[in-house]
C-alpha positions as CSV (number, residue, x, y, z in Angstrom):
1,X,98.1,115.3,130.1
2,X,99.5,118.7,130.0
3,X,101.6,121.2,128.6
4,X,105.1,119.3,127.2
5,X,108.5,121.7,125.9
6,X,110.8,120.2,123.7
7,X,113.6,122.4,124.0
8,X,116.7,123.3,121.7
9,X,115.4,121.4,119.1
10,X,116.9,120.7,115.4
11,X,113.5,120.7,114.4
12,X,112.5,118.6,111.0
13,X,109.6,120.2,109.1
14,X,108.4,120.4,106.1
15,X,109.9,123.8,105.0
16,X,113.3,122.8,106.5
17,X,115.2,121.8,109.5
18,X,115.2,125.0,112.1
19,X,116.1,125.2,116.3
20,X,113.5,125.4,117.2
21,X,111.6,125.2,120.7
22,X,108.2,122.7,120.3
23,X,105.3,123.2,123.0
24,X,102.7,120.2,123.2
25,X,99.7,120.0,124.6
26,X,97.3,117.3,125.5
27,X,99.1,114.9,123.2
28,X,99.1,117.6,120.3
29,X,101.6,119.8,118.9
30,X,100.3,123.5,119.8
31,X,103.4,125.7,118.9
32,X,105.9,124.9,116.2
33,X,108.2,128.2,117.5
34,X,107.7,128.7,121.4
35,X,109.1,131.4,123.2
36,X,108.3,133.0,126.2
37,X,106.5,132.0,129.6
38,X,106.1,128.5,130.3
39,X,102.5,127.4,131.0
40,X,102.4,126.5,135.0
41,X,103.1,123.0,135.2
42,X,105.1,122.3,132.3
43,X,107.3,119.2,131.9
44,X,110.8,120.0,130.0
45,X,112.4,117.9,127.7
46,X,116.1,118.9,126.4
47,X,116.7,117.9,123.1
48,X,120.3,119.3,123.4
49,X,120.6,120.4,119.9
50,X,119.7,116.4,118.1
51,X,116.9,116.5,115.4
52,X,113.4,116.3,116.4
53,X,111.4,114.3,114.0
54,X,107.7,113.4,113.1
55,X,107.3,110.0,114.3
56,X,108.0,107.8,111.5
57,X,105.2,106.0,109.8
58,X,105.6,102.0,108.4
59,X,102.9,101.2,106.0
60,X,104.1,97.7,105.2
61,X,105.6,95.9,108.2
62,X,104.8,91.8,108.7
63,X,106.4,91.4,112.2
64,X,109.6,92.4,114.5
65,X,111.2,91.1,117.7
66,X,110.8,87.1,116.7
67,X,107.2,87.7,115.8
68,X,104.7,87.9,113.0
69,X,101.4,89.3,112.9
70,X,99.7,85.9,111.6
71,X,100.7,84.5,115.2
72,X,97.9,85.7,115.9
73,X,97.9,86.0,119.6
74,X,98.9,89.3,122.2
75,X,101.9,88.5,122.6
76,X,103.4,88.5,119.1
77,X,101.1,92.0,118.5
78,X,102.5,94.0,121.6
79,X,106.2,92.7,120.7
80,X,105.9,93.9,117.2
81,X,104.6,96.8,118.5
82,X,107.0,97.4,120.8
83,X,110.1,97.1,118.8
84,X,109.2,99.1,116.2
85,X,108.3,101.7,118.5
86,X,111.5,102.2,120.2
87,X,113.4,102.3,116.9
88,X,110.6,105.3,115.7
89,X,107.9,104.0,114.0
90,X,105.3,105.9,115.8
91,X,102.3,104.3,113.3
92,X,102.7,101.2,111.5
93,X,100.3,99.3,109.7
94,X,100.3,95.7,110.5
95,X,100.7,93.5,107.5
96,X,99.4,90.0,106.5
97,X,101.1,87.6,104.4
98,X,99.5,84.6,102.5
99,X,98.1,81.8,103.9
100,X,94.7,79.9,104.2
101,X,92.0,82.4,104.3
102,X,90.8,81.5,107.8
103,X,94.2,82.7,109.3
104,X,93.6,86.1,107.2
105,X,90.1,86.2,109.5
106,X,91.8,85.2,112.4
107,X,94.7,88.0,112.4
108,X,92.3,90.8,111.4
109,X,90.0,89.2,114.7
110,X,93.4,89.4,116.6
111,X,93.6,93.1,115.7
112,X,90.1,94.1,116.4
113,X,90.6,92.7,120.1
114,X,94.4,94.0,121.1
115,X,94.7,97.0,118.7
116,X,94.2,99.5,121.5
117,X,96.4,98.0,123.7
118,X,99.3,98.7,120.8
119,X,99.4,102.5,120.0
120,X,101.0,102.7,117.4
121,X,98.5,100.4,114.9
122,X,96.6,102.1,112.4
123,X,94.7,99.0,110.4
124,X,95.4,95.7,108.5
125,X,97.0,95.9,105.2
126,X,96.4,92.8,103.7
127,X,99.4,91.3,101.0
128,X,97.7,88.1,100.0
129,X,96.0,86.0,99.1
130,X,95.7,87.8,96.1
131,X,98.7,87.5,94.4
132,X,100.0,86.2,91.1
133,X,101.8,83.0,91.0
134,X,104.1,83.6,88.7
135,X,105.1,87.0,90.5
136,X,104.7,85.3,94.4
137,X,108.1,86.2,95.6
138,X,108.6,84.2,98.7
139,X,105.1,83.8,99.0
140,X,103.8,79.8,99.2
141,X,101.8,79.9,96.1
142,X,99.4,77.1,97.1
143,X,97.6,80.3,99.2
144,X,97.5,81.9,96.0
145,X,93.9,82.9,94.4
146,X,91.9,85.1,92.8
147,X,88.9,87.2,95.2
148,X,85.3,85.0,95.5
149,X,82.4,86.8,96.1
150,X,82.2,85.3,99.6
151,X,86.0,86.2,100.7
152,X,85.4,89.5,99.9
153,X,82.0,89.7,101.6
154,X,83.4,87.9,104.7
155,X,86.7,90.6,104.5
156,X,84.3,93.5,104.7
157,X,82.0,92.0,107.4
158,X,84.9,91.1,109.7
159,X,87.4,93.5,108.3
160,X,85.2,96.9,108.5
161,X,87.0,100.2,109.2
162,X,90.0,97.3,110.3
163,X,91.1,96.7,106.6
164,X,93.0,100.0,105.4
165,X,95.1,98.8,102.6
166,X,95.2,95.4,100.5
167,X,97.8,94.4,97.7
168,X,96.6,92.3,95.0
169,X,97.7,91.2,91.6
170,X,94.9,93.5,89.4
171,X,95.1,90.8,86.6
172,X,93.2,88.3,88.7
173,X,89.8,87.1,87.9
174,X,86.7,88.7,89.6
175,X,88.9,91.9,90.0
176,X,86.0,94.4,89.0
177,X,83.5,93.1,91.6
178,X,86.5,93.0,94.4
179,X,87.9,96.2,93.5
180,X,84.5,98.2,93.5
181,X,83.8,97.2,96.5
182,X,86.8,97.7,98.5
183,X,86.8,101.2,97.2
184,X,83.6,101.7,98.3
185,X,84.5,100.9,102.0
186,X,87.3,102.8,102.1
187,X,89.9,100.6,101.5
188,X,93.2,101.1,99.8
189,X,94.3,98.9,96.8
190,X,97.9,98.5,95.6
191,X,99.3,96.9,92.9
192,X,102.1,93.8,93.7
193,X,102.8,90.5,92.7
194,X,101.6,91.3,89.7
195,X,102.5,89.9,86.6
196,X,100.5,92.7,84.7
197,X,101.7,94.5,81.3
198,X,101.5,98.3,81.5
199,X,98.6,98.2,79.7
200,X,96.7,96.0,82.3
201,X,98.2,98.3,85.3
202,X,97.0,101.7,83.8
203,X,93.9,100.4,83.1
204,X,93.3,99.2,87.0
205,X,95.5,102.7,88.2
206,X,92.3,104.0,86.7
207,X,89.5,102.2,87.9
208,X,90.5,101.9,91.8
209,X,94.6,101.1,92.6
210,X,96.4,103.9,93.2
211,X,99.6,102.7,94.6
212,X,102.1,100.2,94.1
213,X,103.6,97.7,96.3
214,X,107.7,97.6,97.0
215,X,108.2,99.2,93.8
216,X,110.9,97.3,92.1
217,X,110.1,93.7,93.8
218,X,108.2,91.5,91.9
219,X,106.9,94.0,89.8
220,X,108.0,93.0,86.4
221,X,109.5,96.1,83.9
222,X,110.2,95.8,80.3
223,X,110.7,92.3,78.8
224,X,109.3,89.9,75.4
225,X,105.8,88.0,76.0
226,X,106.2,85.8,72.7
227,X,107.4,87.8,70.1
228,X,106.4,91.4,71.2
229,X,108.6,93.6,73.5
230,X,105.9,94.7,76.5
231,X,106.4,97.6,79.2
232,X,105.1,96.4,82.8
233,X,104.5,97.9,86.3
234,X,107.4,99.9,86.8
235,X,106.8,102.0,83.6
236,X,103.0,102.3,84.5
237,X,103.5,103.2,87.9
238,X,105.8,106.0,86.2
239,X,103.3,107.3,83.4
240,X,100.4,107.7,85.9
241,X,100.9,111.1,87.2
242,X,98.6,110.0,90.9
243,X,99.9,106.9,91.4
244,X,102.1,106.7,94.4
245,X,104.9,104.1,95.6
246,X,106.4,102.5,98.3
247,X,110.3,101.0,98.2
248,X,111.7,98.9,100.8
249,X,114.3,101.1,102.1
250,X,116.9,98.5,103.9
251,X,119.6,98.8,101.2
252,X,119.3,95.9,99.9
253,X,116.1,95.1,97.9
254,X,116.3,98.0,95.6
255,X,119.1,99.3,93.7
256,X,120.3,103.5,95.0
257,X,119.6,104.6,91.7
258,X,116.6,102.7,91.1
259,X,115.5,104.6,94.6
260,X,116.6,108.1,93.2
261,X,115.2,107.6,90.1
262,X,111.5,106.9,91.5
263,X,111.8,109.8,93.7
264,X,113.1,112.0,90.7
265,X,110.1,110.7,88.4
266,X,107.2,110.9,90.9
267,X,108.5,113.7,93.4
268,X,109.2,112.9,97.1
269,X,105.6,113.1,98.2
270,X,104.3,110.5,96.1
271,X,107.3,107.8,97.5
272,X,107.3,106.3,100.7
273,X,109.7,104.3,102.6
274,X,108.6,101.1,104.0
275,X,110.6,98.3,105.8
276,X,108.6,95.0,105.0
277,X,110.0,93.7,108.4
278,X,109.7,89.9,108.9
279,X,110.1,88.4,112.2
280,X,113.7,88.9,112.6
281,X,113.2,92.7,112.9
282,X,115.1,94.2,116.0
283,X,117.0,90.7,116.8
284,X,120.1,88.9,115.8
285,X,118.5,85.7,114.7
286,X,120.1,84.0,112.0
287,X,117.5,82.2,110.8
288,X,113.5,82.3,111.1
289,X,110.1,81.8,109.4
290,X,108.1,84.4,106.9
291,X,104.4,83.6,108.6
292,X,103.5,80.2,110.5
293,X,106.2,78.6,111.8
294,X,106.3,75.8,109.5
295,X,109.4,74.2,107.9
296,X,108.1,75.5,104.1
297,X,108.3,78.8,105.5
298,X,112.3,78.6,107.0
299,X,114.0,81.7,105.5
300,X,117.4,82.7,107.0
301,X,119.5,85.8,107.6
302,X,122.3,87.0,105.3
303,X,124.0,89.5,104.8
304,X,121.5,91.9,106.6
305,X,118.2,90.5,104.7
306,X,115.8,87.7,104.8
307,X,116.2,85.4,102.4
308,X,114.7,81.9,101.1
309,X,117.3,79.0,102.3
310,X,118.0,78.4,98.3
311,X,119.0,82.0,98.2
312,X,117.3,82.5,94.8
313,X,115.3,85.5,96.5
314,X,115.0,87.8,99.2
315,X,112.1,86.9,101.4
316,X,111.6,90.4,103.5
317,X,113.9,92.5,105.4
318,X,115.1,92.6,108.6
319,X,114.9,97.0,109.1
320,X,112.9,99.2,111.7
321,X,112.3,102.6,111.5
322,X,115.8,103.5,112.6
323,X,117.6,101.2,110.4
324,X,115.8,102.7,107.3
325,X,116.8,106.7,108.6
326,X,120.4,105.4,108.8
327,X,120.1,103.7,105.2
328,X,118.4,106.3,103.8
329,X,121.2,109.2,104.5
330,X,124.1,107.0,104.4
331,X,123.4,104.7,101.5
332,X,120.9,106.0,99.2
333,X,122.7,109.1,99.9
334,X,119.1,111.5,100.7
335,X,119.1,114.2,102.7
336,X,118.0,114.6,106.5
337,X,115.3,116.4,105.7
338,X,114.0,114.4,102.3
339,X,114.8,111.1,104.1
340,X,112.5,112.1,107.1
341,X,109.9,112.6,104.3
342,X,110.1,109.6,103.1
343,X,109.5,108.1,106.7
344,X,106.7,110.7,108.0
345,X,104.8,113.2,105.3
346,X,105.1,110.9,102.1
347,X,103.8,108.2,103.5
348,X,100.8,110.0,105.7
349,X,100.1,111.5,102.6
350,X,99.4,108.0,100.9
351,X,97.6,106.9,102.9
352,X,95.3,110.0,103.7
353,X,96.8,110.7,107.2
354,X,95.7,113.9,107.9
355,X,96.4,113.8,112.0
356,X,100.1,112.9,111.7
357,X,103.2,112.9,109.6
358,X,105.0,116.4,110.2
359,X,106.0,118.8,113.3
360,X,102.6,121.1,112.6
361,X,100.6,122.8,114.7
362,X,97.9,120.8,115.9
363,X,98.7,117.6,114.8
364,X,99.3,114.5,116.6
365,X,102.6,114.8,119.1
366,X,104.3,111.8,117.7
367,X,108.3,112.3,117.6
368,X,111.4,111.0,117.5
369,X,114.7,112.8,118.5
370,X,118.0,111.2,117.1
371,X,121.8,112.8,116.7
372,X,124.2,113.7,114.3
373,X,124.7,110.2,113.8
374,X,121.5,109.2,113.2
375,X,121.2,106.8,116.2
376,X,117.5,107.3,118.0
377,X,117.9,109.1,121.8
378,X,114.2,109.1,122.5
379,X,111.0,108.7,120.7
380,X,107.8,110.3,121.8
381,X,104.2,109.3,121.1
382,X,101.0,111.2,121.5
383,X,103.3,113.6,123.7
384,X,104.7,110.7,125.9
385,X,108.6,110.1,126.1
386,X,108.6,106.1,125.4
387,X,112.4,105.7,124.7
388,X,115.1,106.7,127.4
């Protein structure tokens, strides 16, 4: 393509939130701060004074408009993708959740063969199979397992340079041998439904994990084992300076203090926002299924969250990327600027982005442009107006 203006822009960056003028170039972002003569050719897009956003980035996202990623088949993929991409998640990572390990294989195939197709994937994360039992959320615990040698050899024969992040409960047997290994190809580990003390968690934040998964969800805090009062994930995740977390950001799953407390503890670049979408994501469905469409997997929709039909836990949430801006301002009370950074920089930063996640010079030309009431005009990808 060529040369792209976004004019009159409320532009987000980094540093602040400036008008701004924003030239693009062959799907890059080549001048933060144009003025002057427009390249011949030039398409012009008016931003009439709304904010002009990174794109925002979803690390931890199982499925959108009535479809889950462990469908399995193009159709569910390019809806999921689709949804999320009109309500401004320019990158998302496409999320598994547990099940036998042959439909683990089969999604991660699925990916490999339609991933181009969707532009805005960037890898599998994988949340299961390898997950505590007594911390499985809504997860069906008969899936439940610690790694064998020949899962994880299978994972990074099938799963090369496709698996970017996997969440697994560190206290698991034949943790060492998976953990070395998935480090060694690259691969992200995060700690969640975990049952581990603090003592377990710093120990693994140190030999491998580095992050932890929705930060507040089935990641136990202090309580008595016997007759000895134990700290768990949360304080760990707090005492180890690098360590970085993600919290579902739909209002519901985690308290507004608990949310301002993690960003005061760990600073706004070490926190991400992340919506854990299930199926229901982008419709009004009032009931629907976490994975297969099976009848053990029936969760329905309450008060603006997934939840198991016994309502004795939330099962997922029902946000996109715009739904998370609008929570983040108006009830976790953040600021425009800090809770685009929790949608964009924070988590590129996590996950070792270095292409995307800001308005910068010559990074990718990803963007969303949304008004004074938060509500999304238009959103942009790889210098492409997707959204009128």
């Amino acid at each position: 393509m060529g040369y792209f203006l976004i004019k009159n822009a409320k532009a987000v960056l980094d540093s602040g939130i400036f008008e701004r003028n924003l030239l693009i170039k062959d799907n890059k972002i080549i001048d933060t701060s144009f003025s002057g003569k427009l390249p011949d050719g030039c398409e012009i897009y008016d931003a009439d004074n709304n904010y002009v956003s990174a794109g925002f980035i979803d690390i931890h996202l199982h499925g959108g408009g009535g479809f889950d990623f462990m469908d399995s088949t193009e159709e569910a993929f390019k809806a999921i993708s689709d949804v999320h991409l009109k309500n401004g998640s320019t990158t998302i990572i496409p999320t598994t959740v547990s099940a036998d390990f042959e439909s683990t294989l089969k999604m991660i195939e699925c990916y490999k063969k339609y991933a181009q197709s969707c532009t805005n994937f960037y890898g599998v994360h994988l949340e299961g199979p390898y997950l505590s039992v007594a911390q499985k959320g809504a997860h069906n615990e008969k899936f439940l397992h610690a790694p064998t040698n020949e899962e994880i050899e299978q994972l990074l024969s099938i799963g090369s340079g496709v698996i970017k992040r996997i969440t697994a409960a560190p206290e698991l047997d034949n943790m060492e041998c998976f953990a070395r290994k998935m480090c060694d190809n690259g691969v992200h580990l995060s700690i969640g439904h975990s049952d581990a003390t603090s003592d377990v968690a710093l120990k693994w934040l140190k030999n491998g994990f580095s992050h932890i998964t929705h930060m507040y969800c089935v990641t136990p805090t202090i309580r008595k084992i016997g007759q000895v009062v134990t700290a768990g994930i949360v304080e760990a995740a707090y005492l180890s300076n690098e360590t970085t977390l993600e919290l579902v950001a739909d209002g519901m799953h985690v308290a507004k203090d608990a949310m301002k407390l993690a960003v005061k503890i760990k600073g706004i670049d070490k926190v991400c926002a992340v919506s854990d979408a299930l199926r229901p994501a982008g419709t009004n469905d009032k009931q629907s299924y976490l994975g297969e469409k099976v009848p053990e997997n029936l969760v329905i929709i309450e008060d603006g969250v997934a939840k198991l039909p016994d309502r004795t836990r939330f099962a997922g949430s029902v946000a996109t990327g715009a739904m998370m801006l609008e929570r983040l301002v108006n009830y976790f009370d953040f600021s425009i600027l800090d809770a685009v950074k929790l949608l964009t920089s924070s988590p590129a930063k996590i996950m070792g982005m270095t292409d995307r996640g800001c308005i910068k010079n010559g990074l990718l030309a990803d963007v969303v442009i949304f008004d004074t009431n938060l509500k999304i005009n238009n959103v942009i990808k790889n210098g492409k107006i997707l959204k009128n």
